[in-house]
ROTORMAR-456198 format. One record per residue (C-alpha): residue number from 0; x negated, y, z negated. Coordinates in nm, 3 decimals. Each point is the difference from the previous one (the first is absolute). Example, Ala and Ser with C-alpha at 12.3 -4.5 7.8 and 13.67 -1.06 7.14 Angstrom:
% residues 2
+-----+---------+---------+---------+
: seq :       X :       Y :       Z :
+-----+---------+---------+---------+
:   0 :  -1.230 :  -0.450 :  -0.780 :
:   1 :  -0.137 :   0.344 :   0.066 :
+-----+---------+---------+---------+
% end
This chain:
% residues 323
+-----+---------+---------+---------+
: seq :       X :       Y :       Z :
+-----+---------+---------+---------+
:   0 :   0.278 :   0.696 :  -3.651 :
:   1 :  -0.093 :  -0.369 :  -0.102 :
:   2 :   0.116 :  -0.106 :   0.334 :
:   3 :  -0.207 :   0.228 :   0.175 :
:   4 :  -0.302 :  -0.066 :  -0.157 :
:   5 :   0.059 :  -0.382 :   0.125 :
:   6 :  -0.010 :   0.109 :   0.317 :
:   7 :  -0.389 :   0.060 :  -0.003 :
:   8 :  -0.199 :  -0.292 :  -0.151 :
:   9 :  -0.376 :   0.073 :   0.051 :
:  10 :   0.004 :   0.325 :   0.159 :
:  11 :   0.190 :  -0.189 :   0.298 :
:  12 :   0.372 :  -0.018 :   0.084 :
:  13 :   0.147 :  -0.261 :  -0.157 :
:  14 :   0.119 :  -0.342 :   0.163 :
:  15 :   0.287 :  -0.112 :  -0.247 :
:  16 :   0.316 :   0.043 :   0.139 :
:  17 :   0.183 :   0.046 :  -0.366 :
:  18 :   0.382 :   0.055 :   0.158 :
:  19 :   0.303 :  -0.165 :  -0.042 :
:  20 :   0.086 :  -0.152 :   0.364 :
:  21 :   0.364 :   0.042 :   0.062 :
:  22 :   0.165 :  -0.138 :   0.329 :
:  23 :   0.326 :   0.117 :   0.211 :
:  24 :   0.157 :  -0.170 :   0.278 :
:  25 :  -0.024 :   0.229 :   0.322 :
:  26 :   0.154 :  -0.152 :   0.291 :
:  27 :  -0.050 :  -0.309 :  -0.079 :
:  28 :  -0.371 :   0.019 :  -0.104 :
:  29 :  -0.128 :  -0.005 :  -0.363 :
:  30 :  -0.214 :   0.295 :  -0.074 :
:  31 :  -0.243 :   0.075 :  -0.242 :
:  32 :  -0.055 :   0.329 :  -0.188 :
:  33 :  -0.152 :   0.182 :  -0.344 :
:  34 :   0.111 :   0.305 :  -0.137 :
:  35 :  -0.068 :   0.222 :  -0.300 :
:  36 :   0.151 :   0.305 :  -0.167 :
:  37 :   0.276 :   0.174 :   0.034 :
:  38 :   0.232 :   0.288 :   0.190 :
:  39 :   0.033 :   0.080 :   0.328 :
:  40 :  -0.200 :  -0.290 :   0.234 :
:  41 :  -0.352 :   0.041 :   0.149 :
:  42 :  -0.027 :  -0.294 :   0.278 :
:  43 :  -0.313 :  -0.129 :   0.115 :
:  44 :  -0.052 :  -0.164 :   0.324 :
:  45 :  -0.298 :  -0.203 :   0.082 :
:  46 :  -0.104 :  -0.127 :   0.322 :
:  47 :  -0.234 :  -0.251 :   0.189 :
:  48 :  -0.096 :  -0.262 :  -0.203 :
:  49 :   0.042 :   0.174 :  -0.296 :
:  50 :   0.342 :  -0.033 :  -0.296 :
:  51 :   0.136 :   0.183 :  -0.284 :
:  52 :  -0.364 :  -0.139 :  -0.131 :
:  53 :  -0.155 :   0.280 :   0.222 :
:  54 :   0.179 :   0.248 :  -0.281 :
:  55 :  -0.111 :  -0.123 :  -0.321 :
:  56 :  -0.230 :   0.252 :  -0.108 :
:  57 :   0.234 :   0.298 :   0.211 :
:  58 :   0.350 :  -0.067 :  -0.131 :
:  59 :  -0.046 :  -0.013 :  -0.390 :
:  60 :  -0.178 :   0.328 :  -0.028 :
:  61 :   0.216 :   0.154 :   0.232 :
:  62 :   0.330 :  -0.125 :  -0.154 :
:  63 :  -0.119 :   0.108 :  -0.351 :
:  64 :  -0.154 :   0.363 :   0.114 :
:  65 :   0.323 :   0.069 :   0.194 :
:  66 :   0.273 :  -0.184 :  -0.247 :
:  67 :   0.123 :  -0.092 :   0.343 :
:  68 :   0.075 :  -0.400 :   0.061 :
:  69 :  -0.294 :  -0.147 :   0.184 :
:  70 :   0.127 :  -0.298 :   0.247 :
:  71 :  -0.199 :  -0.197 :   0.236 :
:  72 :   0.101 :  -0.318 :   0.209 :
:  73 :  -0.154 :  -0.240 :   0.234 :
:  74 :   0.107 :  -0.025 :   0.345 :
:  75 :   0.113 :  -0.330 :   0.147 :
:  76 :  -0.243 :  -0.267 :   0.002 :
:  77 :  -0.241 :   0.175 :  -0.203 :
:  78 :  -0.084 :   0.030 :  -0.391 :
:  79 :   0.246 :  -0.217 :  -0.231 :
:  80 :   0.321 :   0.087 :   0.241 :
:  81 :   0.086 :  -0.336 :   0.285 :
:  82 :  -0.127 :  -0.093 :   0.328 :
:  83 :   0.264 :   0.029 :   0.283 :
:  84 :   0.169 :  -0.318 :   0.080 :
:  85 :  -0.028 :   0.045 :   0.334 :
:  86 :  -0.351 :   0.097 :   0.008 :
:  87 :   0.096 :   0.345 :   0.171 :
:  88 :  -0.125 :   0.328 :  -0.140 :
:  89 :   0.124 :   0.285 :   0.215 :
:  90 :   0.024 :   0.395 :  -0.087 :
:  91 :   0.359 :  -0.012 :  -0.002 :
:  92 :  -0.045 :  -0.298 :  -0.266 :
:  93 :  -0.210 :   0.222 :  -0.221 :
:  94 :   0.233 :   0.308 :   0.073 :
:  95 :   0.274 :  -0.145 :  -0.131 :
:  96 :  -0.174 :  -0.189 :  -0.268 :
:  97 :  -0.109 :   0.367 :  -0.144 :
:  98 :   0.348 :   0.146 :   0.049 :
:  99 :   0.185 :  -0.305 :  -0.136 :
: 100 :  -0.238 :   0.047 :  -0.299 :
: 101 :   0.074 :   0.350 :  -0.053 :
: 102 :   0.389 :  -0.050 :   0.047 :
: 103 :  -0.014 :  -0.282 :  -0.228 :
: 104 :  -0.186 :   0.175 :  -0.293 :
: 105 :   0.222 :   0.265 :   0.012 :
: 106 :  -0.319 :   0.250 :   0.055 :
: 107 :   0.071 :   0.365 :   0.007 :
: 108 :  -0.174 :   0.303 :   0.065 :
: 109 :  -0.336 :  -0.150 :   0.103 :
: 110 :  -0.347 :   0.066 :  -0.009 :
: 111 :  -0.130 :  -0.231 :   0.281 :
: 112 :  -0.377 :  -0.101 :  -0.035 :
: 113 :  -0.127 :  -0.176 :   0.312 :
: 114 :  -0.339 :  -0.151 :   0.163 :
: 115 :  -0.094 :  -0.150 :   0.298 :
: 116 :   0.358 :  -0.184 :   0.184 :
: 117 :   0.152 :   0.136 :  -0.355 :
: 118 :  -0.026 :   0.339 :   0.227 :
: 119 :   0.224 :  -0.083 :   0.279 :
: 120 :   0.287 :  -0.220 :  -0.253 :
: 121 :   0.014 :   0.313 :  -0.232 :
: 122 :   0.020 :   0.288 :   0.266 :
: 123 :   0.267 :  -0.203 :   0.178 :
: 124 :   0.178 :  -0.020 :  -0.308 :
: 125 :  -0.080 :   0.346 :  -0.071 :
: 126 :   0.164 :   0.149 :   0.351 :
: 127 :   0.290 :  -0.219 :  -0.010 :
: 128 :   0.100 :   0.062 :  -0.358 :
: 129 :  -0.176 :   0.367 :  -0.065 :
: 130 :   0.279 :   0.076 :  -0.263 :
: 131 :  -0.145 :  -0.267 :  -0.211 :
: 132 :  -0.364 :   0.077 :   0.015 :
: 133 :  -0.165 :   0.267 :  -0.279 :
: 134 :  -0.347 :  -0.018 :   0.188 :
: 135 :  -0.266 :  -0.192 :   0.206 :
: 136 :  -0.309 :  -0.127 :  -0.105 :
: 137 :  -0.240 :  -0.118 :   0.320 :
: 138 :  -0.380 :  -0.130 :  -0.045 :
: 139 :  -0.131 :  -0.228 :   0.267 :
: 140 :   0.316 :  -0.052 :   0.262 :
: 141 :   0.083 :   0.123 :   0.345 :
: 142 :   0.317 :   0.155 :   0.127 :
: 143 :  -0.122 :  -0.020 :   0.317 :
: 144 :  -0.070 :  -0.220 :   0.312 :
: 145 :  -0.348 :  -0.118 :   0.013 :
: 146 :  -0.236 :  -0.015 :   0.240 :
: 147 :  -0.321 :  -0.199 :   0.049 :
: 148 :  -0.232 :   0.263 :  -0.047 :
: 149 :   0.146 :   0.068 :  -0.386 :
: 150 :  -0.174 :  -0.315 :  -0.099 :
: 151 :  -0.350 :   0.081 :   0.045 :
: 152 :  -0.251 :  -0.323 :  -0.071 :
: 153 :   0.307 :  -0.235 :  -0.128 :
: 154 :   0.138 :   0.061 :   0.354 :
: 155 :  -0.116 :  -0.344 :   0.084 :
: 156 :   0.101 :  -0.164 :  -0.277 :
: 157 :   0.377 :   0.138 :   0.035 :
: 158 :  -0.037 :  -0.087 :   0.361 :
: 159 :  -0.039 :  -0.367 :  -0.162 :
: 160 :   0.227 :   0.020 :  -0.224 :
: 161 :   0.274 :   0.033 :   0.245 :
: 162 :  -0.145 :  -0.257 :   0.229 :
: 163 :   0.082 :  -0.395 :  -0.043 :
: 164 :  -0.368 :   0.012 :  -0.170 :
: 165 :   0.198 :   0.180 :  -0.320 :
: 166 :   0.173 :  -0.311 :  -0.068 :
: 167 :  -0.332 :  -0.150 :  -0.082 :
: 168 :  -0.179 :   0.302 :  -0.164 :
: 169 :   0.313 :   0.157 :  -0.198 :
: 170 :   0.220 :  -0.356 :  -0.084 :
: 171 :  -0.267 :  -0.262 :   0.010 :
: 172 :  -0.350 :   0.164 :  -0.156 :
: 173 :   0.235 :   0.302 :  -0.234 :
: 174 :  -0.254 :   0.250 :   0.190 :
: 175 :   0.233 :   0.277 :  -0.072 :
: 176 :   0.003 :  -0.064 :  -0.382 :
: 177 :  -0.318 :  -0.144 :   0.005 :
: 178 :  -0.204 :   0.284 :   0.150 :
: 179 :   0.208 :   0.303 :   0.111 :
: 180 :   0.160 :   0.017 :  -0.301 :
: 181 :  -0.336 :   0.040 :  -0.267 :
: 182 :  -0.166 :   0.169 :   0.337 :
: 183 :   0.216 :   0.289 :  -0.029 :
: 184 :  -0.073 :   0.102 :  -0.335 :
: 185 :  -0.283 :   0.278 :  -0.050 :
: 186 :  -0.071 :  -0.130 :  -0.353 :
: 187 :  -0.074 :  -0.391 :   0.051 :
: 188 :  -0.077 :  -0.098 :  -0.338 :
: 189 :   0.389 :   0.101 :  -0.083 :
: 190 :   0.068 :  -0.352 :   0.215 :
: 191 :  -0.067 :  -0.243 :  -0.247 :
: 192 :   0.035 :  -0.399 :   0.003 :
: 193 :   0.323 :   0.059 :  -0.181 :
: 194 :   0.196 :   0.297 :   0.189 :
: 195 :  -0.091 :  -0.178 :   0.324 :
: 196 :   0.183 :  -0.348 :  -0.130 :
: 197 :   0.257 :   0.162 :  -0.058 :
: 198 :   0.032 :   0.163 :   0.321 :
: 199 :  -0.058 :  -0.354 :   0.146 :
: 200 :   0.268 :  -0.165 :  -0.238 :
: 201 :   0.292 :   0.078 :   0.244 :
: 202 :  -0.134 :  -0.150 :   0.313 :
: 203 :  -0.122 :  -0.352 :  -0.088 :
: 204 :   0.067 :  -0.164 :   0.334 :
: 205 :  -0.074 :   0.061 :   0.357 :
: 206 :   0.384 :   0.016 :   0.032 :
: 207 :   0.050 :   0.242 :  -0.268 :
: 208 :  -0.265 :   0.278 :   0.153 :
: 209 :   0.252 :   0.053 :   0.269 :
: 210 :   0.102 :   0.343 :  -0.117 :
: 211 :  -0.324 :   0.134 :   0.009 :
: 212 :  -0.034 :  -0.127 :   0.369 :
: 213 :   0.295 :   0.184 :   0.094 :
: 214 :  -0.054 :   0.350 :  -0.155 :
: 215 :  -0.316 :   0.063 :   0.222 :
: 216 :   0.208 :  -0.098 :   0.313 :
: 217 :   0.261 :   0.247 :  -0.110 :
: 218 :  -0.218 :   0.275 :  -0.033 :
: 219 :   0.140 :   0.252 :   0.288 :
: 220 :  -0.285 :   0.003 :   0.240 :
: 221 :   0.012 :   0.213 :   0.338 :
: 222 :   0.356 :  -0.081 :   0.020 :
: 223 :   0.009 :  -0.368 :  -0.110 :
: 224 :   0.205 :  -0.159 :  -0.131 :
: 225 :   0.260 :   0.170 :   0.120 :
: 226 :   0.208 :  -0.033 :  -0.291 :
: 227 :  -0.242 :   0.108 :  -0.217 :
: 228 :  -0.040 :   0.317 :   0.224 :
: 229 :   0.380 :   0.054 :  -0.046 :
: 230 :  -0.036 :  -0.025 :  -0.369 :
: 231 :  -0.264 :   0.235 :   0.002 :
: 232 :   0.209 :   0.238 :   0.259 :
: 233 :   0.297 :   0.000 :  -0.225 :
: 234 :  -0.178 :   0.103 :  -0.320 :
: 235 :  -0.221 :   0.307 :   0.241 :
: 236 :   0.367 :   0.108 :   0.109 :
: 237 :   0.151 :   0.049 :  -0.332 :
: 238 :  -0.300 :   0.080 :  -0.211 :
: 239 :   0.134 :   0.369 :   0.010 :
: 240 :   0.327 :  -0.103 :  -0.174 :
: 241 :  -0.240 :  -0.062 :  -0.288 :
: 242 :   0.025 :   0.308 :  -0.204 :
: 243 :  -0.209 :  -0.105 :  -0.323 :
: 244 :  -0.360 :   0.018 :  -0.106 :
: 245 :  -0.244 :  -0.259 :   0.114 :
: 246 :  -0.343 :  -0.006 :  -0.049 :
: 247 :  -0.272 :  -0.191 :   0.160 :
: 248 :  -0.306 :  -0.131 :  -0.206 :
: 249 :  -0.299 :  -0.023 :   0.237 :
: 250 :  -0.332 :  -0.153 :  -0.070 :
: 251 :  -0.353 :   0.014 :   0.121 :
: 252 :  -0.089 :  -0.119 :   0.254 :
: 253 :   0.372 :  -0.203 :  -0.028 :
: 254 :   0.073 :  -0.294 :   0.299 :
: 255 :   0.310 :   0.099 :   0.128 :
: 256 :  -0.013 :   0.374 :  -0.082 :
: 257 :  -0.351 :   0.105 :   0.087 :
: 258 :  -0.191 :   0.251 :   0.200 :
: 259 :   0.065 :  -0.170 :   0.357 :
: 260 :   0.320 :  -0.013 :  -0.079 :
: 261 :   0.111 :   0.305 :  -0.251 :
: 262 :   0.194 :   0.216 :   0.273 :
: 263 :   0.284 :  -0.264 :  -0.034 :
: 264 :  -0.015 :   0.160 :  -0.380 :
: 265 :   0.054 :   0.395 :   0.195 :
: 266 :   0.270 :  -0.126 :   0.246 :
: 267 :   0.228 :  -0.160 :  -0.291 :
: 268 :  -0.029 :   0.332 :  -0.176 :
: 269 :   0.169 :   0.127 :   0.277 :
: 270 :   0.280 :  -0.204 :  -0.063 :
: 271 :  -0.009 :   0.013 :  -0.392 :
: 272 :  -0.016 :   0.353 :  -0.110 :
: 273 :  -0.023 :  -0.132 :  -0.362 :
: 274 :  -0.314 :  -0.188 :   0.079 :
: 275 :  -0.263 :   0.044 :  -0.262 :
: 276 :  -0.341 :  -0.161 :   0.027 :
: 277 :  -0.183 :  -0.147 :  -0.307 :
: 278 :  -0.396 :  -0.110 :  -0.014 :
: 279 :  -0.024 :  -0.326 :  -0.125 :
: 280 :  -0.382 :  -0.040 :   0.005 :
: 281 :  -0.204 :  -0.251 :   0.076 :
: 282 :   0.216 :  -0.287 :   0.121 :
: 283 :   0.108 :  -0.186 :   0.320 :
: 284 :   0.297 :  -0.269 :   0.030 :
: 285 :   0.138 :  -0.088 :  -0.341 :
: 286 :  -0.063 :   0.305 :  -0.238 :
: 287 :   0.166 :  -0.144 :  -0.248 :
: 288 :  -0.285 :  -0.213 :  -0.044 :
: 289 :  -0.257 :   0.246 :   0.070 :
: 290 :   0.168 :   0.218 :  -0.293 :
: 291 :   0.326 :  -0.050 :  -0.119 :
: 292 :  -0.036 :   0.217 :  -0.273 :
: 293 :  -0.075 :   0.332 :   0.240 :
: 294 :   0.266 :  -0.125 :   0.209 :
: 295 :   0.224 :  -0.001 :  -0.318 :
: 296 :  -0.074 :   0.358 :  -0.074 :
: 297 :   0.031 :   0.124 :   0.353 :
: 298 :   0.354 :  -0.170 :   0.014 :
: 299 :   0.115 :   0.136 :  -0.349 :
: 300 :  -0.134 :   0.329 :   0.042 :
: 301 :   0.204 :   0.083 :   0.312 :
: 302 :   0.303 :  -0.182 :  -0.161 :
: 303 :  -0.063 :   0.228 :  -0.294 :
: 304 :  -0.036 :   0.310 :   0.222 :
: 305 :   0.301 :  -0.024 :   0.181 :
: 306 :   0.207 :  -0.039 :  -0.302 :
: 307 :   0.088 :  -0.359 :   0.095 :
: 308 :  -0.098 :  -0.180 :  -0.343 :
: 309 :   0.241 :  -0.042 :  -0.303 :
: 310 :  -0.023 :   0.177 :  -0.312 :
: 311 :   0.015 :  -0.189 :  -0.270 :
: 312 :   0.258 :   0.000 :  -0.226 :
: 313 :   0.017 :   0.027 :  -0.365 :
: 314 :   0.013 :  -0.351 :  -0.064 :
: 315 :  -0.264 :  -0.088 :   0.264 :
: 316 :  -0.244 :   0.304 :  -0.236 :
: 317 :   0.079 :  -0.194 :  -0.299 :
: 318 :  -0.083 :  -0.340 :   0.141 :
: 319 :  -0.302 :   0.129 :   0.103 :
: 320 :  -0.118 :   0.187 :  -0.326 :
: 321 :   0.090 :  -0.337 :  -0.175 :
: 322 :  -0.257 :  -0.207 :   0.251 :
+-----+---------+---------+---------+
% end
């Protein structure tokens, strides 16, 4: 309970980041990553340019409501975890990176909790290893190719981004961190001077904003890249091998789930008999800074209501009583 009420400070989320950082070799790259609690693991996967930072107000609540153990890492060349040597960031890179992780950890019987490219890593994990998965949690992703009409009034901006002009906008002014980051938050003043430096920390340097170049030209667009539109292919074909609950948490309006683009959300049912849908609220990019805390209680409550939390046990009732 103390911890949670640290998580507020002022009647807005809370910027400390009070976690141990831990680190694990993966292939050769040093990554970063909190946890907290205990049991069976709940892993949280951020996205673009986000961390395990993204989860601070998400994971603790949801680790302690669900005794489950609450994990998050950061991707390659974002957060506290290393750059690439080689200055490549590809899918396969962050594939691996997330299954290396998971192999490495020893994590079994998962609760996957994924946003934005978070989507895409987890649900290829998810199809590829479905006897290791528990359930799916989706806010904020795709499973899908693109197409230029999904993105609305940022059209031309993403247009940009994957132009040579993105090397200027993204790696040389921050633009993504700088402005699409706070500008997809419904609730502004939760963007303080302090939650965006730390969201700046990891990318210093022109050179070390590279990753959040690349994810934009990633995105699977009408086909393009091709490899991302394999990726994407793969996880469509096997989504059906998925037999677990997953839920999607969708906001209002939302930016990649919204009303232009919410029969994506009917034709993935179709595919995912299990779906459930969840309203968020208010919110559009990065709920978890719009409202971690409802976001906490939408995840626990369906953890709670399929039966996938731990009891405690006598010792854990004692504990408790005692604090």
């Amino acid at each position: 309970m103390e911890r949670r009420q640290e998580q507020y400070e002022c009647g807005h989320p809370s910027a400390a980041f009070p976690f141990e950082s831990r680190y694990v070799d993966v292939h050769g790259h040093r990554i970063h990553y909190i946890e907290e609690g205990r049991g069976m693991p709940v892993l949280f996967v951020h996205g673009n340019p986000t961390s395990s930072y993204l989860w601070r107000n998400v994971l603790p609540a949801v680790a302690a409501d669900t005794q489950r153990r609450g994990i998050a890492l950061d991707l390659p060349g974002f957060g506290r975890s290393g750059k690439s040597a080689d200055g490549k960031y590809t899918l396969d890179l962050y594939y691996r990176t997330l299954e290396g992780f998971i192999d490495k950890l020893g994590l079994k019987d998962l609760v996957l909790v994924l946003h934005d490219w978070g989507g895409p890593l987890g649900m290829q994990y998810a199809t590829r290893h479905p006897g290791n998965i528990q359930a799916v949690v989706l806010m904020e992703t795709f499973l899908w190719d693109t197409s230029w009409r999904d993105y609305g009034r940022l059209r031309p901006v993403f247009r940009l981004f994957r132009s040579p002009a993105g090397y200027l906008m993204i790696q040389v002014m921050n633009f993504f961190v700088n402005t699409i980051l706070p500008g997809s938050v419904v609730r502004k003043e939760n963007m303080t001077r302090e939650v965006m430096d730390n969201y700046r920390r990891p990318f210093p340097t022109v050179a070390s904003r590279r990753p959040v170049r690349v994810f934009p030209k990633l995105i699977p667009i009408g086909g393009r890249p091709k490899t991302s539109h394999l990726f994407i292919r793969e996880i469509e074909d096997n989504l059906r091998r998925l037999d677990v609950p997953v839920l999607w948490i969708k906001a209002t309006p939302g930016a990649i789930l919204t009303a232009r683009t919410e029969y994506r959300l009917a034709a993935l049912s179709a595919r995912l008999p299990r779906l459930a849908v969840r309203e968020f609220g208010p919110g559009l990019h990065y709920l978890q800074e719009d409202d971690p805390q409802r976001l906490a209680e939408l995840i626990t409550g369906w953890i709670k209501g399929h039966n996938l939390h731990n009891l405690p046990s006598e010792i854990d009732k004692i504990l408790l009583d005692a604090a």
